[in-house]
Structures are given as structure tokens and as C-alpha cells.
Backbone as numpy.savetxt, mean C-alpha at the origin, in Angstrom:
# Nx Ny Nz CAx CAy CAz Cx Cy Cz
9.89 40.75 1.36 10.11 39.44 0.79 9.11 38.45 1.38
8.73 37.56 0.89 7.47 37.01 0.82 8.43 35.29 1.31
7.69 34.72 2.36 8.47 33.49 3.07 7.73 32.34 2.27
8.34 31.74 1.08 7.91 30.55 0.15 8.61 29.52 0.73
8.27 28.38 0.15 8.79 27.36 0.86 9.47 26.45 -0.28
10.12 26.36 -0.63 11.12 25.86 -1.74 10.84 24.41 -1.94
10.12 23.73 -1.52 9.85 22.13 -2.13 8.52 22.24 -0.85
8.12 21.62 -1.33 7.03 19.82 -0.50 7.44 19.32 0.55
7.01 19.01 1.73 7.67 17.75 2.35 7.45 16.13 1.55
8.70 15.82 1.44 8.39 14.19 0.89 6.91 13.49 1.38
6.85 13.75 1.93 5.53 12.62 2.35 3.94 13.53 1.43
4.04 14.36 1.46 3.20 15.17 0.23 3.68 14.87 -1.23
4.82 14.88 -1.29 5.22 14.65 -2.69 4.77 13.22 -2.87
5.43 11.93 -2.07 4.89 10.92 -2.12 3.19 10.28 -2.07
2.50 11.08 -1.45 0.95 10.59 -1.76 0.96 10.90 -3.16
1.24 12.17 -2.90 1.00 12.63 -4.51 1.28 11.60 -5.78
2.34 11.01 -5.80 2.90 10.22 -6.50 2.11 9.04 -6.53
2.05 8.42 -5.39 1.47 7.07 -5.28 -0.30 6.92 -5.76
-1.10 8.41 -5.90 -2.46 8.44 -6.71 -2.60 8.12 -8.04
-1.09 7.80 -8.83 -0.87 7.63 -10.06 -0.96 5.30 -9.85
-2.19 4.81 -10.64 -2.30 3.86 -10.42 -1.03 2.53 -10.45
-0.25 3.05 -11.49 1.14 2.31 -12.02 1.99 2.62 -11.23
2.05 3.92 -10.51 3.67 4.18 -9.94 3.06 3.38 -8.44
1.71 3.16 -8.10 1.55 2.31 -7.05 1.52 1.18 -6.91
1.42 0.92 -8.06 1.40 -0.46 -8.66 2.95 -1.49 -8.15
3.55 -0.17 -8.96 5.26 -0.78 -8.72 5.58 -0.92 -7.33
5.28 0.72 -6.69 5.66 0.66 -5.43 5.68 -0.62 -4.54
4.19 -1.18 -4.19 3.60 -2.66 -3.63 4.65 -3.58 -4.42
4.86 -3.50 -5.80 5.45 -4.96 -6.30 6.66 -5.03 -5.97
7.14 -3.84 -5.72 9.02 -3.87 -5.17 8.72 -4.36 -3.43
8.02 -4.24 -3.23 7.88 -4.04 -1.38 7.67 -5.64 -1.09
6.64 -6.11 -2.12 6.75 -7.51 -2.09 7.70 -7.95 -2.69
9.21 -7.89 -3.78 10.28 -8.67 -3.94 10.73 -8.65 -3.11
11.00 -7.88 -2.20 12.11 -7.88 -1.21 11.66 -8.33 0.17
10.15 -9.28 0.48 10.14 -10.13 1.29 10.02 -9.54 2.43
9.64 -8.22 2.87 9.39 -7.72 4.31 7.95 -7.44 4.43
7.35 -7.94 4.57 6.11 -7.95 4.85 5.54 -7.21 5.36
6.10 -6.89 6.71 5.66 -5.39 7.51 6.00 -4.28 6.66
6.87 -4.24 5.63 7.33 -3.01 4.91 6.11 -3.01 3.68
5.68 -3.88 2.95 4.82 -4.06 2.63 3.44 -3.36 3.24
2.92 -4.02 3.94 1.38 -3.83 4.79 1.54 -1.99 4.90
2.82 -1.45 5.09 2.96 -0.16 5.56 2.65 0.63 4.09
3.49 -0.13 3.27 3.12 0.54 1.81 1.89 0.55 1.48
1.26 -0.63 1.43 -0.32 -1.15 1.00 -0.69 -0.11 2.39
-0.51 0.59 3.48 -1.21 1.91 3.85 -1.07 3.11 3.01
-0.16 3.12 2.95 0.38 4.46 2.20 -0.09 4.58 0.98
-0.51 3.50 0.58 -1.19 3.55 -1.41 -2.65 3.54 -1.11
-3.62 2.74 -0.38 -4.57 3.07 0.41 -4.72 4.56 0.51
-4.26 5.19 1.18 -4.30 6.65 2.20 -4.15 7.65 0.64
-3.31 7.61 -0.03 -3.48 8.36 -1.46 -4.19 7.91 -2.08
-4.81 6.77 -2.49 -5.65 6.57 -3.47 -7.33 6.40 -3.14
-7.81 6.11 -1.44 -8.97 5.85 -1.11 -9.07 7.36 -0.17
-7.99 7.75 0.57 -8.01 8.66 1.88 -8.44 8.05 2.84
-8.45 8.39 4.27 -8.36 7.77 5.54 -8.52 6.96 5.82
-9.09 5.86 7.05 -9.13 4.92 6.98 -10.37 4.60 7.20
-10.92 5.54 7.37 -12.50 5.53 7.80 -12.99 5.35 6.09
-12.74 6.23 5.00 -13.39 6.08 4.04 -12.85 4.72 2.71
-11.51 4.02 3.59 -11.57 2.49 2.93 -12.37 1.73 3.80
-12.57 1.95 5.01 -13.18 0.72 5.55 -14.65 0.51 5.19
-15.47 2.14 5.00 -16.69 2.17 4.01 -16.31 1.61 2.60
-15.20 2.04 1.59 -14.97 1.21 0.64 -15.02 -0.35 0.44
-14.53 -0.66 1.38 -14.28 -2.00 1.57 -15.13 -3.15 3.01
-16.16 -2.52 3.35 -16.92 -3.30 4.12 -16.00 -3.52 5.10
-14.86 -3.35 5.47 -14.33 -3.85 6.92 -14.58 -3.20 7.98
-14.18 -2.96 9.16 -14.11 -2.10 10.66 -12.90 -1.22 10.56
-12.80 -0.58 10.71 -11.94 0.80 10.53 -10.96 0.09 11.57
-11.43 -0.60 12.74 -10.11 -0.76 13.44 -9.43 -2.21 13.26
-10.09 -3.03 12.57 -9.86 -4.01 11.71 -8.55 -3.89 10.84
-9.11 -2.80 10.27 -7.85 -2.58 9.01 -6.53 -1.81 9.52
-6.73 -1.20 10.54 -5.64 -0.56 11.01 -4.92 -1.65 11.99
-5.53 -2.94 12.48 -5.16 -3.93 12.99 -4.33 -4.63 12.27
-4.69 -4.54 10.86 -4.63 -5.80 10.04 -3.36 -4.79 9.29
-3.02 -4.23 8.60 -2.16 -3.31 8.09 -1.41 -2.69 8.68
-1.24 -2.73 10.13 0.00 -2.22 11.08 1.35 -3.63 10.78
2.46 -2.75 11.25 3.35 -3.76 11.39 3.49 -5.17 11.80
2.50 -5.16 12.87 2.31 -6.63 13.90 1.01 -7.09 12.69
0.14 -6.46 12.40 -0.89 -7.63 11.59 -0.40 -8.39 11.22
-1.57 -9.27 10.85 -1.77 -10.34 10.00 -2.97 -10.70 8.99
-2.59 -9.50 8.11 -4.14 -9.45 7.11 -4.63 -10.82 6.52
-5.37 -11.40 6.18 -5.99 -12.07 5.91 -5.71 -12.10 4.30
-6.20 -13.10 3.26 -6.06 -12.73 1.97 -7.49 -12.11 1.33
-7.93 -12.23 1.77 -9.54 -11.51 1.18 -9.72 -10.06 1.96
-8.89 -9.76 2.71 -8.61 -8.19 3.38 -7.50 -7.46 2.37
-6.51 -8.18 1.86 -5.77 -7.55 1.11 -6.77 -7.82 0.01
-7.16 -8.57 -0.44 -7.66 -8.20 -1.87 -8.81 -7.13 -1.73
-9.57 -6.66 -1.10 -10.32 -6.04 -0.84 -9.50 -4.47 -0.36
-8.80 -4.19 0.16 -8.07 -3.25 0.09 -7.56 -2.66 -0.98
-6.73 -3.63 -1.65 -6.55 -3.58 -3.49 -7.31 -3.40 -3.76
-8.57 -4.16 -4.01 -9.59 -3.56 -4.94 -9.87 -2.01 -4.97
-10.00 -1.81 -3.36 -10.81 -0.20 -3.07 -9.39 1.16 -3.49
-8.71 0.48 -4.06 -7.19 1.36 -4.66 -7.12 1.19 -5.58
-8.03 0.57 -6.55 -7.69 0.36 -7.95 -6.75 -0.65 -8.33
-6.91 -1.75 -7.85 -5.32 -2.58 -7.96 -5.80 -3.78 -7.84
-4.72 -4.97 -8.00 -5.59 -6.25 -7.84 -4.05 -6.90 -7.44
-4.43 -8.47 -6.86 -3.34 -9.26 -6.45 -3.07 -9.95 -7.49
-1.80 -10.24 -8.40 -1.91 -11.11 -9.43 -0.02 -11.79 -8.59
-0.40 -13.32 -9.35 0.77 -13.97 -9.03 1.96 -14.34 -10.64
3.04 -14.18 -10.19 3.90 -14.44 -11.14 4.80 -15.43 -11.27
5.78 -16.02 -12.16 6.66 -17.01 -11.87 7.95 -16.13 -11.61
8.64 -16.74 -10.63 9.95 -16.14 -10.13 11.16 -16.11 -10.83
11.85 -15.37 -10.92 12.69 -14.84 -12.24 13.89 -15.93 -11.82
14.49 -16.77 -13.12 15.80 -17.90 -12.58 16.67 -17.28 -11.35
16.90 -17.96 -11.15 18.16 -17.51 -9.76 17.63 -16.53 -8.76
16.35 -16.45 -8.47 15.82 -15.48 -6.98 15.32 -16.41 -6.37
14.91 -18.01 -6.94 14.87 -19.00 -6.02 15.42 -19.16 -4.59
14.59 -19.27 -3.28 14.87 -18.99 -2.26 14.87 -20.34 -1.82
16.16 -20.77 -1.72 16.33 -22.53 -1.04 16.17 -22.95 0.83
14.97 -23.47 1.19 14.43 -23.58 1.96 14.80 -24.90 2.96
């Protein structure tokens, strides 16, 4: 009998998934409704890492310092807005802004 392995580990299944431009699309846009930012930056790695690969070959994509972006896209960063758009870009993706749906108004 021959030792197969009956699924993927999730995190294979998930790159996999996230190379599809729309299902990454969503991914980032849910990560940003729900306002965690660090959960975010982690996603915007994870869609990065499937759609460009390492970090060495976005930071050639994208003109930054390899340790720049891993600065800037860790939990503690604080990316810049022309680092995220430039990240997006090198993933096929772009930053667009929307109006907020009635009643998700966040009273400040």
C-alpha cells in the first residue's frame, strides 16, 4: 500500500487560492471591513507571497528593500500609503475607496 496523503495542508491550499486575482481581491477587502490592521498587513503578505513569491522577488517588483517590506508588513509596521499601493500594484490589485454601507458608521 502506497502512503498518500489525503488533502493539502491549508496553507498550500490557501496560496493556491489566493493566486486567483478576485478571491484576493475579496480576501484584503474583508480584512479591511473588519478594521484590524495587523490582520490586514498579514493578509496583504499572504496575497503578496502567492501572487509575486518571496519577498526578495516583490521587493525587485516593487523597488523597495526587502527588509523594508518585511518591516513595513509585519504586525508592528506601519506601511506607508505609496508602499501599500506599490505592493498592490506588484499583485495585480489596486487601492480603491468606497462609501460605507448605512449603519457601519463608526461614531467617534
Amino acid at each position: 500500500m502506497s502512503a498518500r496523503r489525503a488533502s493539502r495542508p491549508f496553507k498550500e491550499t490557501s496560496k493556491e487560492m489566493l493566486k486567483d486575482p478576485v478571491t484576493a481581491a475579496m480576501y484584503l477587502e474583508e480584512m479591511l471591513a473588519d478594521g484590524d490592521i495587523e490582520m490586514f498587513k498579514v493578509a496583504l503578505k499572504d496575497v503578496a507571497a502567492a501572487r509575486v513569491g518571496n519577498m526578495s522577488a516583490l521587493a525587485s517588483e516593487t523597488d523597495l528593500a526587502r527588509e523594508a517590506l518585511y518591516r513595513s508588513l509585519s504586525r508592528k509596521g506601519n506601511p506607508r500609503l505609496d508602499t501599500l499601493t506599490k505592493v498592490l500594484h506588484a499583485a495585480g490589485l489596486r487601492l480603491s475607496v468606497a462609501p460605507v454601507v448605512a449603519g457601519h458608521l463608526s461614531e467617534k
